[in-house]
N, C-alpha and C positions, 0 to 999 in steps of 0.2 A: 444374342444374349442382351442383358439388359443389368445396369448397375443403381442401385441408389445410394447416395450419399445426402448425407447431415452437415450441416454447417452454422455456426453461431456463429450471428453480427448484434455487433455491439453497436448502438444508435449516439453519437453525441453531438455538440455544440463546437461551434469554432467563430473565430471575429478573426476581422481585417483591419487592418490599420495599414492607411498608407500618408507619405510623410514627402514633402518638398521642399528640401532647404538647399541653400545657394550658398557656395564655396569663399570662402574669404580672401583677396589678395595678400600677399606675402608682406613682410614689414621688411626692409632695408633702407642704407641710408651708406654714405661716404663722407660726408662735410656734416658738419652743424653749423650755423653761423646767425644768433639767435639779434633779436637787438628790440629793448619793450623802452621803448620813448612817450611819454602823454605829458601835455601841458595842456592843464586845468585852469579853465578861471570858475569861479563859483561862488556865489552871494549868499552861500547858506553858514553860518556859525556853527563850527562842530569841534569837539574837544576829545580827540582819538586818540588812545595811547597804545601802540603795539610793540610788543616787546618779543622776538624770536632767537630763542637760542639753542638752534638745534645742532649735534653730532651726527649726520645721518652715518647708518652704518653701510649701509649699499645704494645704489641709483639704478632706475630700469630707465635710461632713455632711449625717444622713441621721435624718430624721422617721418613722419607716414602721411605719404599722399594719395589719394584715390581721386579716380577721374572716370564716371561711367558713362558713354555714352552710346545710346539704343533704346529701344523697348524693352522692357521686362516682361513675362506672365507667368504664372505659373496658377496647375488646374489641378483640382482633386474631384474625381466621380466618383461616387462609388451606388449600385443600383443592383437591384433582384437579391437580397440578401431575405432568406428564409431559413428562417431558426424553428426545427418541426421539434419540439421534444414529444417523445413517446413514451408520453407517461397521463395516468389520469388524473381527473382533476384540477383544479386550481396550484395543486403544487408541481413543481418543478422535479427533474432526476432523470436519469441515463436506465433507456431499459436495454432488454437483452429478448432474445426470443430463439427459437429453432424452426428451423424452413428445411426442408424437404427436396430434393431437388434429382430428378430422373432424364434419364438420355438416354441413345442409343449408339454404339460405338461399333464400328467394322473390325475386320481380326487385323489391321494396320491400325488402330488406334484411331483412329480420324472418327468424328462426329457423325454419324449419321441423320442429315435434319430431314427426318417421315412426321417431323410433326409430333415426336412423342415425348421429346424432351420438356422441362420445364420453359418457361419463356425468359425466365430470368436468366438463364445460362445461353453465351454467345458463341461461345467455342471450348473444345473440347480436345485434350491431346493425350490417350491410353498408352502406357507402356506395362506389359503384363508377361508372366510364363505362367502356364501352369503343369501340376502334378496330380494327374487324376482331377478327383472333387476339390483339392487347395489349391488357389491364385493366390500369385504375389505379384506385385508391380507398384506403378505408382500414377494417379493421376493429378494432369493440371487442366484447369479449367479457369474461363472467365466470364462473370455473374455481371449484369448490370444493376448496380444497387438501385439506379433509381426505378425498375421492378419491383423493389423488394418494399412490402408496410409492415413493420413489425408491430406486433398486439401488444397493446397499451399493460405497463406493468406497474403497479405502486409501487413508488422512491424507496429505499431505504435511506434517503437521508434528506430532508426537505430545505428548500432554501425561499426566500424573501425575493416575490418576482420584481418589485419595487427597486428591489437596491442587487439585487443580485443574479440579474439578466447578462448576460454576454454581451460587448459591447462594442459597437463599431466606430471607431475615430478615421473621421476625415480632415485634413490638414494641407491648404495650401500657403505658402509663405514666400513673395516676392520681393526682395531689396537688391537696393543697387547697389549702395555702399556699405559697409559694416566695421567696425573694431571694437574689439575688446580686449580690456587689458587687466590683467589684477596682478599683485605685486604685495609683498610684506615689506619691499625694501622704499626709499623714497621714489618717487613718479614725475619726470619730466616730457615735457609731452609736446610735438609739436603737430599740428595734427590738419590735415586741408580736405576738403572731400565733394566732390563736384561730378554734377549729376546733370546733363542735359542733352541733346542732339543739335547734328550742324542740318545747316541750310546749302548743297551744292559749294561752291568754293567762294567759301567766306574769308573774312579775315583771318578765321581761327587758323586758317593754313597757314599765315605770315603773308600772304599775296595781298594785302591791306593797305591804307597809307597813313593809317592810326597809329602805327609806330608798335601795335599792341600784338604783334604775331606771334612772339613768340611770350607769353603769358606767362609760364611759371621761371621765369629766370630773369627775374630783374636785376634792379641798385643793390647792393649789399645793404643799404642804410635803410632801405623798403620790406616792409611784410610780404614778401611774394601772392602767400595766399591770399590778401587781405586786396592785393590789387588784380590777382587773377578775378576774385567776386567781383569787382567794382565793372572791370573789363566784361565780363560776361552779362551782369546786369544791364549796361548799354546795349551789346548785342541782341538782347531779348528782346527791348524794346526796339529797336530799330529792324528788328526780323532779321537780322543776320544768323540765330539759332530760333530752334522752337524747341517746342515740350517734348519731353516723353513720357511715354504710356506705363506705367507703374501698376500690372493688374494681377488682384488675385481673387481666382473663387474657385469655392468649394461644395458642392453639391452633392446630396442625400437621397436617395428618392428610393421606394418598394421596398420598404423593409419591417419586416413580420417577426414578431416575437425579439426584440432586440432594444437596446437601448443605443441612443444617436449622439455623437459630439460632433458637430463641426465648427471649422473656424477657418477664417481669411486673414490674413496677414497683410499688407503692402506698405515698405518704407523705403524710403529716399534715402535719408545719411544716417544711420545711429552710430553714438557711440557710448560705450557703455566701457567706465575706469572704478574698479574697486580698490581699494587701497584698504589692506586690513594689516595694521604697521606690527610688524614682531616686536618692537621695542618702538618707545615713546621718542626718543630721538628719527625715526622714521618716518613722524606724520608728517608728510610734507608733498605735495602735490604741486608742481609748475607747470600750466598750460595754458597754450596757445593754440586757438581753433574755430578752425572757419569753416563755414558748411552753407556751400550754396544746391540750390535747386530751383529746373525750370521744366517743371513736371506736372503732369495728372494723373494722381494716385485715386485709384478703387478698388476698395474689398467689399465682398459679396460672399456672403456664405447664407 
């Protein structure tokens, strides 16, 4: 025996978006122990009057050291994106159509493949009784759509293929260090962020005779950060460390009917502080921040 069935597929559009973002270290701290000493000499005449009289209502303070080292990369592909709309015309729209689709099935239900089925049906599984001349049962079957070309239908509803194409975003984005902080209340901020790779057993291990092994834990009376940078800028130069590789790219390629955003990203240290004070007695911002790097950053999109 032999059964035909109908089936309507609905034809539409889809976009990819894929995204690489890198996790931020945690913020803690135990101690604070701040100390802002500068002596100035200067031959310029200046007549400054600053006057601060603030009641802060609240304080966000912030401890935070970061220290990355390795390579970084991070990659976005994205390739063979084909947007078919089946519609005519110059305008855009989702058609619909009806296909036809014939097989042959044994009295176990199983597919008979003599070649007489449609091509688009891959497999076939009948469950049926029958009463006389009435069948009941139920069938499942599976179609390979990309067999299937539905006949081109005019839109009911037309759109602007300029601005109104489906849209594919590619996105890679590679950093080493990162913070961000935003606060309504006042902002004190002590902030270090150091980015490079070692050379086999350097100094930085403390196995050194520079006195400088152990870097972020100086004099109380000392900017710690400020001599960590100083310490690792020598080591650059003396090849005790090298650079690292900071890369990002993002690549597009064979894409039909679609519109394309990519973009590359690659940073070393950011920091990003917003302060947007509830009250006027909260503008108030204290930082201290150092941000070294011995790096070779590239973005490629």
């Amino acid at each position: 025996m032999s059964r035909k069935l109908k089936a309507t597929l609905l034809g539409s559009t889809a976009a990819i978006a894929i995204a690489s973002s890198p996790i931020a270290p945690a913020l803690a701290f135990d101690a604070v122990n701040w100390s802002w000493d500068a002596q100035v000499t200067e031959t310029v005449n200046k007549d400054v009057s600053v006057v601060i009289d603030l009641k802060p209502t609240g304080m966000v303070m912030v401890e935070d050291l970061q220290v990355h080292i390795g390579d970084i990369t991070a990659t976005s592909d994205v390739t063979g994106i084909d947007n078919n709309q089946p519609t005519e015309g110059s305008n855009g729209g989702t058609g619909s159509g009806e296909l036809e689709l014939q097989f042959h099935y044994a009295t176990d239900g199983s597919l008979v493949d003599d070649g007489f089925q449609s091509p688009e049906i891959t497999s076939v599984s009948v469950s049926e009784t029958s009463n006389g001349s009435e069948f009941d049962g139920s069938v499942e079957l599976t179609v390979d759509l990309s067999q299937v070309e539905l006949p081109p239908t005019q839109p009911s509803q037309t759109f602007d293929a300029l601005i109104e194409l489906p849209s594919i975003n590619s996105e890679a984005t590679a950093v080493a260090n990162n913070t961000s902080i935003e606060s309504a209340a006042s902002i004190e901020l002590h902030e270090g962020q150091f980015a490079f790779n070692v050379v086999g057993d350097s100094n930085l291990n403390g196995n050194g005779n520079n006195g400088n092994g152990n870097l972020l834990n100086d004099a109380e009376t000392e900017n710690s950060n400020l001599t960590a940078a100083n310490v690792l800028g020598v080591f650059a130069l003396t090849g005790e460390t090298e650079a690292i590789d900071v890369k990002a790219r993002s690549s597009v390629s064979d894409i039909l009917n679609a519109t394309v955003d990519s973009s590359a990203t690659a940073v070393v240290n950011n920091l990003t502080v917003n302060l947007e004070p509830d009250v006027a007695d909260n503008s108030l911002v204290i930082a201290d921040i150092v941000q070294f790097s011995f790096a070779d950053v590239t973005a490629k999109s």
